[in-house]
C-alpha atoms as one frame of an Amber mdcrd trajectory, in Angstrom:
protein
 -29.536 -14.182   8.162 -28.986 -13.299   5.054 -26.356 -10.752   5.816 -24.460
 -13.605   6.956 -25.320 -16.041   3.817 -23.866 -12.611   1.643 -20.426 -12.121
   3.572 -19.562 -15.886   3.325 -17.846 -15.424   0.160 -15.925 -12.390  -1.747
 -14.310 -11.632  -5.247 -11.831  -8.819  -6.190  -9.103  -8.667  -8.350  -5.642
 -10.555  -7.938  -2.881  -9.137  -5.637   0.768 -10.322  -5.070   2.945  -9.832
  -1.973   6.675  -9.599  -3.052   8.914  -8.331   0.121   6.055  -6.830   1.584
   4.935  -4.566  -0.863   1.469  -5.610  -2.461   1.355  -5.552  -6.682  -1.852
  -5.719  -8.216  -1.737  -8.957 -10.913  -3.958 -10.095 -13.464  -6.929 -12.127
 -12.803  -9.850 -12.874  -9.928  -9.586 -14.147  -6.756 -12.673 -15.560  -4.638
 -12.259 -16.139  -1.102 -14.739 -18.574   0.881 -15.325 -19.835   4.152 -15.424
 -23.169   4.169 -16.190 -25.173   6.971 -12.749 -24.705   9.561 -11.087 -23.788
   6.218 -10.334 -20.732   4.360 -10.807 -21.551   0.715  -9.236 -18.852  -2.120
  -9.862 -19.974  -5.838  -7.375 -17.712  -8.157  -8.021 -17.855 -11.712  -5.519
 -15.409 -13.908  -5.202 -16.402 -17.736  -4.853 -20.520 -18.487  -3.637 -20.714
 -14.509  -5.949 -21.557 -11.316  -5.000 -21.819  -8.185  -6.469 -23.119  -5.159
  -5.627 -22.746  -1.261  -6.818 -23.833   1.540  -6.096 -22.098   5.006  -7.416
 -23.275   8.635  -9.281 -20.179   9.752  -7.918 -21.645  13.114  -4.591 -20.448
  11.956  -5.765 -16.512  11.110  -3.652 -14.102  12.578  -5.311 -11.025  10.971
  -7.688  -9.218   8.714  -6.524  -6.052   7.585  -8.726  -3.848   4.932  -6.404
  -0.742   3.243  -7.275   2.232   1.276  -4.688   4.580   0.160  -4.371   6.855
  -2.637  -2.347   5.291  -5.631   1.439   6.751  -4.943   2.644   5.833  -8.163
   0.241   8.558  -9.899   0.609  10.967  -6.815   4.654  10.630  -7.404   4.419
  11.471 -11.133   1.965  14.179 -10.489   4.490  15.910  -8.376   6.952  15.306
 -10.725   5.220  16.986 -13.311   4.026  20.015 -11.422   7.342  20.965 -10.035
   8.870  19.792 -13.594   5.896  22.496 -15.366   5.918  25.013 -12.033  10.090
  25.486 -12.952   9.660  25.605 -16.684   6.438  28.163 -16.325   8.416  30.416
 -14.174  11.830  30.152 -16.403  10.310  31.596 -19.054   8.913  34.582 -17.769
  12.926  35.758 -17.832  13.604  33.644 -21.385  10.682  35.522 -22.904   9.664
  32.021 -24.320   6.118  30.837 -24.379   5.319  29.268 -20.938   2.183  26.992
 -23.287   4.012  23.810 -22.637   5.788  24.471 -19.184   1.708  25.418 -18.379
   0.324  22.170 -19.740   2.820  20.045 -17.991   1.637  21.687 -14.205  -1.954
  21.430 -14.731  -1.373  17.128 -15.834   0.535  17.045 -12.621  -2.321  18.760
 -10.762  -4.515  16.392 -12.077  -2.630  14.132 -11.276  -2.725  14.341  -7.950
  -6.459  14.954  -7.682  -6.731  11.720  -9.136  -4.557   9.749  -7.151  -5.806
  11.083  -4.342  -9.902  11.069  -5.559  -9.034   7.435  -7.110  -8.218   5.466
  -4.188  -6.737   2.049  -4.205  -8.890  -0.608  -1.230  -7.369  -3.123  -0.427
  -8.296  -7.047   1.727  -5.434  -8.779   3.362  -6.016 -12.091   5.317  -2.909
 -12.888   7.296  -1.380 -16.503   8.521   1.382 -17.745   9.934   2.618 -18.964
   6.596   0.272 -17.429   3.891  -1.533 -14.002   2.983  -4.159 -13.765   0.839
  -4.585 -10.171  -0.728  -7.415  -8.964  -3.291  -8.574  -5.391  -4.217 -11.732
  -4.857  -2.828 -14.456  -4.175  -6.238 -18.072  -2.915  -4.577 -19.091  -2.236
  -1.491 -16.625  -1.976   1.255 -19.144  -3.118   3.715 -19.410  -6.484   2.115
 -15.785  -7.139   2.932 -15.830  -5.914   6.672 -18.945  -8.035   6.969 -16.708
 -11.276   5.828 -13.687  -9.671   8.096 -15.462 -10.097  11.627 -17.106 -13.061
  10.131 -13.600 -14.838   9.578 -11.829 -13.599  12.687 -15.260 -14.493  14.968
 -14.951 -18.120  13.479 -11.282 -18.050  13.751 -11.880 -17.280  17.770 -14.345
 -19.659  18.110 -12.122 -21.952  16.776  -9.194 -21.197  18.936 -11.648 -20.778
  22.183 -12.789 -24.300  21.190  -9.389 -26.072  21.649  -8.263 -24.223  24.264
 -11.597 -25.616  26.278 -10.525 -29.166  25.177  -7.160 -29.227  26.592
């Protein structure tokens, strides 16, 4: 029981959907169940936001983790940027110090893109998705995941037993 009373409500950090590529934002978002209703309370600076969605109308759940591509791109960038320079100037007779520097940041870089990863909650509806990066325990949110979507199907098994 009270595995259930812990995955009725979540937190992470704000997330927006722009052509359907997901940006991080400012702010926290807390996503309830509520009754038949999905209820997500944004607050980011002097702005809050609140939504309701009928878990009725769910489509899916979906819970992401990927390594941060921005980071893993610029790592690349610099290690073939400091892998060129370092072997240049073996035949320049220049000192390969900074060409050396500049491949081991992009190595790092790409440990810790990879090492760093970004998780990710996405509640799909017809006409609304509600995103937040995941902070804690992933379990938490796959608990509230198959809570949603088993209310959501109950819901839907419901009304299709009514008409």
């Amino acid at each position: 029981m009270t595995s259930r009373l812990k995955s009725a409500e979540i937190t992470g950090s704000c997330a927006q959907v722009w052509n359907g590529v997901i940006i991080p934002s400012n702010g926290v978002i807390s996503v309830k169940i509520d009754g038949n209703n999905l209820s997500a309370t944004i607050k980011s600076g002097l702005e809050k936001k609140d939504s309701r969605t009928r878990i009725q109308n769910i489509d899916s759940v979906e819970i992401h983790t990927a390594p941060i591509y921005l980071l893993l791109a610029i790592g690349i960038g610099l290690s073939v940027i400091g892998l060129i320079g370092w072997i240049s100037t073996f035949s320049n007779g220049n000192s390969p110090m900074l060409a050396f520097v500049l491949l081991l940041a992009g190595i790092a870089a790409i440990v810790l893109s990879i090492l760093n990863k970004q998780r990710y909650m996405a509640i799909y509806s017809l006409r609304y998705t509600i995103v937040l990066f995941m902070k804690g325990s992933p379990e938490l949110y796959q608990q509230f995941a198959a809570r949603v979507m088993a209310v959501a199907d109950s819901l839907n098994h419901a009304e299709i037993s009514q008409s």
